[in-house]
C-alpha positions in Angstrom: 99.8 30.1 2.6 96.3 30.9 3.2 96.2 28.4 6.0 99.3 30.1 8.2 97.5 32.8 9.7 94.3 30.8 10.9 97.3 28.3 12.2 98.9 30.7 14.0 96.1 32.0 15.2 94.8 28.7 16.7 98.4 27.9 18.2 98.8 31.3 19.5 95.4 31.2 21.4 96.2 27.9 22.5 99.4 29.2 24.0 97.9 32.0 25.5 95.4 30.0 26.7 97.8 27.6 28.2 99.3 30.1 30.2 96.6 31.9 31.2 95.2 28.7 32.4 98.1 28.3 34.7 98.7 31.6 36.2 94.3 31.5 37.2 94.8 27.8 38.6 97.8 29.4 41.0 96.0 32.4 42.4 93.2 30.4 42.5 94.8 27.4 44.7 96.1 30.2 46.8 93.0 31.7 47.9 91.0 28.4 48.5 94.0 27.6 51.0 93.9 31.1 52.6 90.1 30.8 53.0 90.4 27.1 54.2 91.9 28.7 57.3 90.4 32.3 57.4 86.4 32.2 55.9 85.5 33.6 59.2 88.0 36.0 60.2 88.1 37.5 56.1 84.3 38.2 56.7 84.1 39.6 59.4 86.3 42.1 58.2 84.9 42.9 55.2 81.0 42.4 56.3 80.0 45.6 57.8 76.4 44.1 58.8 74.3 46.0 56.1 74.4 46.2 52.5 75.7 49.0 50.3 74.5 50.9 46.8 77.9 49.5 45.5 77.3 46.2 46.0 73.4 45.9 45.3 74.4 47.2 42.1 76.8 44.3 41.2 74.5 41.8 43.0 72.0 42.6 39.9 74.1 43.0 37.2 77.2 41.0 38.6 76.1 37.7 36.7 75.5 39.3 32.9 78.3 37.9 31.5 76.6 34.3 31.8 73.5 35.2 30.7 75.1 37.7 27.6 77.0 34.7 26.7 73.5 33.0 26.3 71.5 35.2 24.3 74.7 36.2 22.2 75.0 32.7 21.3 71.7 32.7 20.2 72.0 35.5 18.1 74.7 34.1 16.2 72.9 30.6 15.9 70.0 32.5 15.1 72.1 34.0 11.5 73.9 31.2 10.7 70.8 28.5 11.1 70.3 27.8 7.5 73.5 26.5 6.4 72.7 23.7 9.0 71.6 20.6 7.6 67.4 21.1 6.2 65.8 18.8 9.4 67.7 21.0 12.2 67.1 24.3 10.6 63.6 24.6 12.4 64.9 23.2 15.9 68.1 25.6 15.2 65.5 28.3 15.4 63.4 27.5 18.7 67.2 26.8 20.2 68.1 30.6 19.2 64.7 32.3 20.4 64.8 29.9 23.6 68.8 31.2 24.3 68.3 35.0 23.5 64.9 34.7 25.5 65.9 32.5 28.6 69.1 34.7 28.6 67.1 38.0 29.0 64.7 36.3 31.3 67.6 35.3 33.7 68.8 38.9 34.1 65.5 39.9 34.9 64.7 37.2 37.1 68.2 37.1 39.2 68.5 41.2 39.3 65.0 41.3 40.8 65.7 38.5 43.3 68.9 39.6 44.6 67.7 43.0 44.5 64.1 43.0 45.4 63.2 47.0 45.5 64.7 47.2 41.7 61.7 47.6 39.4 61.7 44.5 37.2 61.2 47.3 34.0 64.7 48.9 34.9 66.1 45.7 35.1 64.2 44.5 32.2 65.3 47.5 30.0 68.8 47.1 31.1 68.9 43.1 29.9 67.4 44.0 26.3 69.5 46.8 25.9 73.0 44.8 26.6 71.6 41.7 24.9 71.0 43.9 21.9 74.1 45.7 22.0 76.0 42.4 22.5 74.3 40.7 19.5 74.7 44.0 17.1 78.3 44.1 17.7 78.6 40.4 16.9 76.7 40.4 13.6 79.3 43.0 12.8 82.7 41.1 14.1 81.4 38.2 12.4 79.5 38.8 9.1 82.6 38.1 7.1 84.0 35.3 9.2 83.6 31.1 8.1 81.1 30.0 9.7 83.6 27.4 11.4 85.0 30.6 12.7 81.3 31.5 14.3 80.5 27.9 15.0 83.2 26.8 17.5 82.5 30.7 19.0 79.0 30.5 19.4 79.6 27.0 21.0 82.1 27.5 23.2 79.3 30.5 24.4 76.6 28.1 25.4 78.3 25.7 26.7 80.4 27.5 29.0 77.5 29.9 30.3 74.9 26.9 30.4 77.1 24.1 32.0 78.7 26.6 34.3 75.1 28.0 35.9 74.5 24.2 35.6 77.0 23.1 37.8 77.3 26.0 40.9 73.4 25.2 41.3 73.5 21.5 41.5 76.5 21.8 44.3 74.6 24.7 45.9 71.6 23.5 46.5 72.2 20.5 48.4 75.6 21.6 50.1 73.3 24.3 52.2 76.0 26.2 53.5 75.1 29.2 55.4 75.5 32.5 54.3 77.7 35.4 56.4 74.6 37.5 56.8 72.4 35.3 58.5 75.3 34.3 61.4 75.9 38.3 62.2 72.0 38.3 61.7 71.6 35.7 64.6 74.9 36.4 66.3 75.6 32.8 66.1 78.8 31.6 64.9 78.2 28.3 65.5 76.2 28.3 62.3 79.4 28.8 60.5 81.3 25.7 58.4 84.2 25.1 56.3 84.0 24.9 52.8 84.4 21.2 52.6 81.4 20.4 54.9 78.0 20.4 53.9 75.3 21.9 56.1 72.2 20.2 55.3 71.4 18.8 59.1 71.8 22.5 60.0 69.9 24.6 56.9 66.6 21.3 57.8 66.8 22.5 61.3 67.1 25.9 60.9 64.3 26.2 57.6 61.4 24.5 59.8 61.8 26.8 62.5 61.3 29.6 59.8 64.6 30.5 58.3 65.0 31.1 54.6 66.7 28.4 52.6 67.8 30.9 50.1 70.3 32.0 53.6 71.5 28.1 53.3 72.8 28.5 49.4 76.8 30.3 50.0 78.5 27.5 48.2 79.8 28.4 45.5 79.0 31.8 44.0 76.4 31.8 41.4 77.3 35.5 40.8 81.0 34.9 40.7 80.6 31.9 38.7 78.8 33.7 36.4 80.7 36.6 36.2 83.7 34.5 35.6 81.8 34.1 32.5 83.5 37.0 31.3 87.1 35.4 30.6 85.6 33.8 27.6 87.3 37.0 26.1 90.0 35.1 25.5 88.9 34.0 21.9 87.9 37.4 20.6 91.0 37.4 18.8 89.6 34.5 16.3 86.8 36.2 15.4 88.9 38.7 13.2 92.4 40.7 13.0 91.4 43.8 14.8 91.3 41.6 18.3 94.9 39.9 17.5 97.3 41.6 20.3 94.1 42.6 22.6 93.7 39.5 24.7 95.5 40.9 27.4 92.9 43.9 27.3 90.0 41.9 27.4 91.2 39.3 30.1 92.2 42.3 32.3 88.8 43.9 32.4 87.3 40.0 32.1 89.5 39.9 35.6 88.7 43.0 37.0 84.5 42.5 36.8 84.7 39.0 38.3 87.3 40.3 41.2 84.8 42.8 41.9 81.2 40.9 41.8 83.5 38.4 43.7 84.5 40.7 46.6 81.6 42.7 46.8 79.8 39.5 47.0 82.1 38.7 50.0 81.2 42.8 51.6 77.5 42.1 51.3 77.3 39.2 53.6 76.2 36.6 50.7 79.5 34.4 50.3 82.8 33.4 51.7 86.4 33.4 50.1 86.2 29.8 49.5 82.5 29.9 47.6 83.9 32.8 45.1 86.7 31.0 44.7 85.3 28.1 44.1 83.0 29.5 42.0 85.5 31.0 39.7 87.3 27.9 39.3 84.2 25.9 38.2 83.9 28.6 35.4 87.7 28.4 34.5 87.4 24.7 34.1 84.1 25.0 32.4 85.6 27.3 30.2 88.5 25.3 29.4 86.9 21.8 28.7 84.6 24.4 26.4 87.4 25.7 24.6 89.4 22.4 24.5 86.3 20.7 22.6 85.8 23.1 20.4 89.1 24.7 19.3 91.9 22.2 20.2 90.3 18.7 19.8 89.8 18.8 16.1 88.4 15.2 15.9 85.0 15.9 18.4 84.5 19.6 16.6 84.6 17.5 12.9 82.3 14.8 14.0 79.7 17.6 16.0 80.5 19.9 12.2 79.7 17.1 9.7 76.8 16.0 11.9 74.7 19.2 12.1 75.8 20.9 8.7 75.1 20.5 4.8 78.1 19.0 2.7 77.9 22.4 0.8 78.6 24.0 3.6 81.3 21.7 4.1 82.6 21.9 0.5 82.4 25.7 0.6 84.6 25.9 3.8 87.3 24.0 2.5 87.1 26.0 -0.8 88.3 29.0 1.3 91.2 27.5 2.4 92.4 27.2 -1.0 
């Protein structure tokens, strides 16, 4: 009987998940066809020319969730590191102090860039202080979890964040679309091109005769990719009871911070409909091949489980089920 709630649990998310999955991949599928027709018209309405406090401020911190999800998942590899097998303790180690590091690093790094008069100390202070908050309220949700429990969590955090900023900057960089700001900038719509086109010819042209290339990088969102980040809410309620019931909670406010990085994104002249869109659905599918391997396909999370961790640690885990 011990075995039913965990169960339910499991199916529950997975049905939740399911559904979830669906509604997302409908809105989603409905703005990349609004935006195939109307990029253009969409920002020219919503780009007033110049940038605003409101967005600067979610152009450096809009992306946190990613980079949260990093050093969180550090933190929790960090405390469970030595009930891995002996020979990956030590690499389990670097991997934490290189996650919670790189993750703090990236906030810095990416708030600064987009924002360049920010003082990298405020943005600095701001990073350590979430990353801190983040990984204190985790020890706590977690320290009387299994440590499958932990495991497949902490997992399903560095993959998703990782692969996801992964992915948006592989397509990025070589697509060179370019951005809204620099065609009101020049007053040259010509410059403009459909999602589905890649402006390279253009950005080489336009970069030797002095142009930025950052101004060539609008598809997809990084921001709104990472910010996206955020749904991976959707598995607080198997890290303990107290979440059961609040999924809807969580997803809504995961929602509501990526709709906002994602249109402010739009407002400031950086991206199109199409990029944060697309952005968002590389994140959902991330997110769901991340979940999938790690909650639902039981055969790859035993082989990656008996692989890295003691047979103690195995023995004691199925003692609890008992």
């Amino acid at each position: 009987m011990k075995n039913q709630p965990k169960g339910t649990t499991m199916k529950k998310l997975k049905r939740d998940y399911n559904r979830y999955a669906l509604y997302t991949a409908a809105v989603l599928l409905i703005l990349m066809i609004v935006g195939s027709f109307a990029d253009l018209p969409i920002s020219r309405l919503l780009y007033p020319g110049h940038e605003s406090s409101f967005g600067q401020f979610f152009a450096a911190f809009g992306e946190l969730p990613a980079f949260l999800s990093m050093t969180s998942g550090g933190v929790l590899l960090f405390f469970i590191r030595d009930r891995l097998r002996r020979p990956l303790q030590l690499l389990a180690l670097a991997g934490s102090v290189v996650l919670a590091v790189g993750g703090i690093f990236l906030a810095v790094h990416e708030a600064t860039d987009s924002v360049p008069a920010m003082p990298s100390w405020v943005a600095l202070l701001v990073a350590v202080f979430l990353a801190a908050l983040c990984g204190a309220c985790l020890i706590l949700v977690t320290r009387n979890c299994p440590t499958k429990t932990v495991f497949r969590f902490l997992c399903s955090l560095i993959f998703c964040s990782v692969m996801t900023m992964l992915l948006v900057n592989i397509i990025k960089v070589p697509w060179g679309r370019a951005r809204m700001r620099l065609i009101v900038a020049t007053g040259n719509e010509t410059y403009f091109t459909p999602w589905w086109k890649a402006g390279k010819m253009l950005r080489d042209k336009l970069v030797a005769d002095g142009i930025s290339s950052d101004e060539f990088r609008s598809f997809p969102s990084g921001h709104t990719a990472c910010a996206a980040c955020s749904m991976l809410l959707i598995l607080q309620p198997t890290l303990g009871k107290r979440f059961r019931g609040k999924q809807n909670v969580c997803l809504i406010c995961a929602a509501v911070w990526t709709l906002l990085v994602a249109v402010t994104r739009i407002c400031m002249g950086a991206h199109f409909l199409t990029d944060v869109t697309m952005a968002a659905t590389i994140a959902v599918v991330v997110g769901g091949i991340g979940i999938h391997l790690f909650y639902f396909d039981g055969k790859f999370f035993r082989f990656i489980w008996n692989l890295l961790f003691e047979p103690a640690e195995n023995m004691q885990e199925e003692a609890k089920k008992e």
